[in-house]
N, C-alpha and C positions, 0 to 999 in steps of 0.2 A: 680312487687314485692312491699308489702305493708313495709311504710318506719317504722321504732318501735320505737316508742314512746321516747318522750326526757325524759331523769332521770332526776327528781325532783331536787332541791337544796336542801340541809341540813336544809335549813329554811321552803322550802316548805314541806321536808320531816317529822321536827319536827311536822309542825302543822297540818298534818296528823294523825302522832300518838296523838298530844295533844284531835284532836275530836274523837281520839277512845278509849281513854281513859275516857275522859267524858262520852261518849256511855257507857262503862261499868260500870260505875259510877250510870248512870240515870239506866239501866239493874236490877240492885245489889237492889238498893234504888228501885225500882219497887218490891222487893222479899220477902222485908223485913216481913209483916205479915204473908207469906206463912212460911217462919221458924218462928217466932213466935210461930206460933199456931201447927207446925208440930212436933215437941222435940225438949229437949235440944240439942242434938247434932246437930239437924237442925241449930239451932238459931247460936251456937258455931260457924259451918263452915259459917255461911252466915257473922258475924261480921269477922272474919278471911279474907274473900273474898272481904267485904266492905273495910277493912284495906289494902289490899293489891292492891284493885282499887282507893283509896285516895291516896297513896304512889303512884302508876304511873301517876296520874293525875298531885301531886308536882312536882315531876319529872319532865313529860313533859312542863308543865308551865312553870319551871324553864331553861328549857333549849330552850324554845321558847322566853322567854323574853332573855336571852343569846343571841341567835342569831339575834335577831330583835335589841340589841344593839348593836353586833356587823356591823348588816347590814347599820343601819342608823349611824355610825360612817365610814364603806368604803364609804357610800353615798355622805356621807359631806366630803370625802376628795376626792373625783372623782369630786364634784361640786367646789370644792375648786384649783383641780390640774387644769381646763375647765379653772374655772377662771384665772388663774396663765396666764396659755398659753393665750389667751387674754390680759390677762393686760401686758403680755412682747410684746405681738405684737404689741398691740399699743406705747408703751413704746420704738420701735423701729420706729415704722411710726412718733412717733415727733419728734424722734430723726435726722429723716430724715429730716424734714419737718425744723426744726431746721437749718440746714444745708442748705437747700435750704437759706430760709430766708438772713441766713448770706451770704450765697454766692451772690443769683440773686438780693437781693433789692438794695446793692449799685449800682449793673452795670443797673436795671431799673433806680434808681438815676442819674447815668453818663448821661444815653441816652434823659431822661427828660431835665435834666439841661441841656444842647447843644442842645435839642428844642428848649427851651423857649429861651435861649439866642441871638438863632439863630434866630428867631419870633422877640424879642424885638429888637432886632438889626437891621432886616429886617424892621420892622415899623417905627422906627427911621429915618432911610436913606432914606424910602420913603415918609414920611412926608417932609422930609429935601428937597426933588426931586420936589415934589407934590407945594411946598409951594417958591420957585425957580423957575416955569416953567411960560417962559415968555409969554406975552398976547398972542403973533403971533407964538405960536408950534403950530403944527397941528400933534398928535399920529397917526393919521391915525388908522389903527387897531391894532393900540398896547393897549395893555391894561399892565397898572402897576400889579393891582391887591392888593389881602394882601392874604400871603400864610396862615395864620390861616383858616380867610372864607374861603377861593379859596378850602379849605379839609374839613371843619366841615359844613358848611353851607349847605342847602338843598335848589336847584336851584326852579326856579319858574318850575309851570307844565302848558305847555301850553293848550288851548283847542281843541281838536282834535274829528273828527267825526270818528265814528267805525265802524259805519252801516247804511243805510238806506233800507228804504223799504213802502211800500205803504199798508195802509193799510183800511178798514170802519169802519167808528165811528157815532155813532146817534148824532143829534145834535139837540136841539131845535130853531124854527121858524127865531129865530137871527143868527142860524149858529152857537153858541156855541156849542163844545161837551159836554153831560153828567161826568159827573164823573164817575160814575156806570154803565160801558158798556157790564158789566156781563150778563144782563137782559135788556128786549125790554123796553123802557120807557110806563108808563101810560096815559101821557100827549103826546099832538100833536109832532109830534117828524119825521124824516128822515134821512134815513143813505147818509153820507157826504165822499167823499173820502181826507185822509191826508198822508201826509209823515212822516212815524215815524223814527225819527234821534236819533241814539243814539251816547252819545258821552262823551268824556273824558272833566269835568268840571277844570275850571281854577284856578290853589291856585296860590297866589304867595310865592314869595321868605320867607324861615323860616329863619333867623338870629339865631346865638348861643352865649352865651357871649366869651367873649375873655378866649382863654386854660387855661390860668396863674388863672382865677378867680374862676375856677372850681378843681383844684389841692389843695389837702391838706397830704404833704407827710409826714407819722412820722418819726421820729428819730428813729434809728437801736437803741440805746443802751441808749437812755432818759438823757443820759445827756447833760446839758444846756437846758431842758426841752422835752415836749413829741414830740412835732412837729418842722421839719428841715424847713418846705416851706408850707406857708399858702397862698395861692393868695389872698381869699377873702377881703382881707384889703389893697391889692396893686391898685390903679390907673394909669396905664399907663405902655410902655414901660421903661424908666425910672426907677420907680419903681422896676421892677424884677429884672430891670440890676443889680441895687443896690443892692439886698434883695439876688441874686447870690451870690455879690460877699465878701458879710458878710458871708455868707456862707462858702464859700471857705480862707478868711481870718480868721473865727473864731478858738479862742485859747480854746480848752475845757478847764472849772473850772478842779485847782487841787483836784488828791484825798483827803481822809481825813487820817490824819495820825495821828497812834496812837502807844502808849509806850506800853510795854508788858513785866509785871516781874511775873518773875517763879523761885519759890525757888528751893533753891537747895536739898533739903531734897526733893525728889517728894512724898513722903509717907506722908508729911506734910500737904498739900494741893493737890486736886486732880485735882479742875480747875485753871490753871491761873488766874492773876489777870491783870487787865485789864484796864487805865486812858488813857483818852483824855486829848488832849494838850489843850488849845486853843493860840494858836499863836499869836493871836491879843491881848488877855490879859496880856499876856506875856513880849509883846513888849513895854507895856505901864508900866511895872515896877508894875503892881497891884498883889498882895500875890495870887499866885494861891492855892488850895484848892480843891482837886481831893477824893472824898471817894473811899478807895477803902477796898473791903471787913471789918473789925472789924476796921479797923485805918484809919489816913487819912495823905496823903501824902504834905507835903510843903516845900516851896521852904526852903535851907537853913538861907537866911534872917530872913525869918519868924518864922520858931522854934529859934532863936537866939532873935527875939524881945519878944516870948513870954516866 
């Protein structure tokens, strides 16, 4: 069964009628000199017919830019709601994300700081060990170590054979082989039997700088500035222990405090007004001097001297 056809929109449907209106239009205007030249009453009904094909043609115009407004103002509010939803989604993912933040970076913080302490601490005591151990110890297979390398470092590779196997190589009259054993040499030349060994080449040992030197943690919330723990300026065990434990002793700066007058008429004024203290100047007995909105506030001293 044949499925019937989808109904038009109102807009598709207008601009339907608007080209069949024109159609009529261009029809009419095609006829014109045949009533002319046919009689008055020809001429009569054909200007009547042209009037009444211009009046549909306004018409539909009119109601085709109608709906082409209406359509491109649901457009823009359908790209607009698209957007909405979007902008709230994400607007919930930082809000997450947010959250995460404040929650997991101090406790990455806890877990750091009791590395490094426990690192600097460990280096300390084994230097302390190390720089103590009398001429006649013998560690036997003890090895001290240092737990930083002992995890970040990358071990030597030793050289190790993978394969071998036998194989013929041309060589010229000295016995050396060809390079290009692709093709039979040009030159006096003999195939030579060799051992081809394949095998694991030797690196050694990769060193990594010390953890604390490559760590640059920020501060949750900038104050006392952007960064909690910088290694790259620390030298030694020492150093972090210290650089901890400022850390943990530090007194954040106070906030900033400020005075706040609001009249009592609120119809008077519709922002508040608003002065900083400075405390320091204050203390020093110097006339403070605060503009705030049309006038300016001073201490009672000071309007008393002036």
């Amino acid at each position: 069964m044949a499925s019937r056809p989808a109904k038009p929109s109102p807009l598709e449907a207008a601009r339907l009628d608007l080209d069949a209106a024109r159609l009529r239009v261009q029809e009419i205007a095609a006829r014109k000199l045949i009533a002319l030249h046919e009689s008055n009453e020809a001429w009569v009904s054909w200007h009547r017919d042209r009037e009444l094909a211009d009046a549909d043609e306004t018409r539909a115009t009119a109601l085709v830019a109608q709906l082409e407004a209406e359509a491109a103002i649901a457009d823009a509010k359908a790209r607009s709601d698209r957007f909405r939803c979007r902008f709230e989604a994400q607007a919930k993912e930082n809000a997450a994300v947010t959250d995460l933040i404040r929650s997991e970076l101090p406790k990455a913080w806890d877990i750091l700081s009791r590395v490094l302490e426990a690192i600097a601490s460990a280096e300390i005591a084994t230097e302390q060990v190390v720089g103590e151990m009398p001429d006649d110890f013998d560690p036997g297979d003890l090895w001290i170590g240092n737990p930083d390398m002992t995890v970040r470092w990358r071990p030597p590779v030793p050289e190790k054979i993978l394969s071998t196997k036998v194989v013929e190589l041309w060589v010229d009259p000295s016995g050396n082989p060809f390079v290009d054993q692709t093709r039979e040499p040009t030159v006096t030349a003999h195939k030579r039997k060799f051992t081809e060994i394949t095998y694991q080449h030797f690196a050694p040992a990769d060193g990594v700088p010390p953890l604390y030197k490559t760590l640059r943690i920020p501060r949750l919330n900038h104050v006392g500035g952007p960064t909690l723990f910088d290694g790259s300026a620390l030298n030694g065990p020492h150093d972090v222990l210290a650089a901890l434990q400022r850390i943990h002793e530090r007194v954040e700066r106070n906030p900033v405090v400020l005075v706040k007058y609001e009249p009592l008429d609120r119809k008077a004024m519709q922002e508040p007004l608003i002065a900083t203290i400075d405390e320091e100047e204050t203390l020093r007995g110097r006339p403070l001097i605060a503009p705030i909105g049309d006038f300016q506030l001073l201490p009672p001293d000071a309007r008393r001297s002036g």
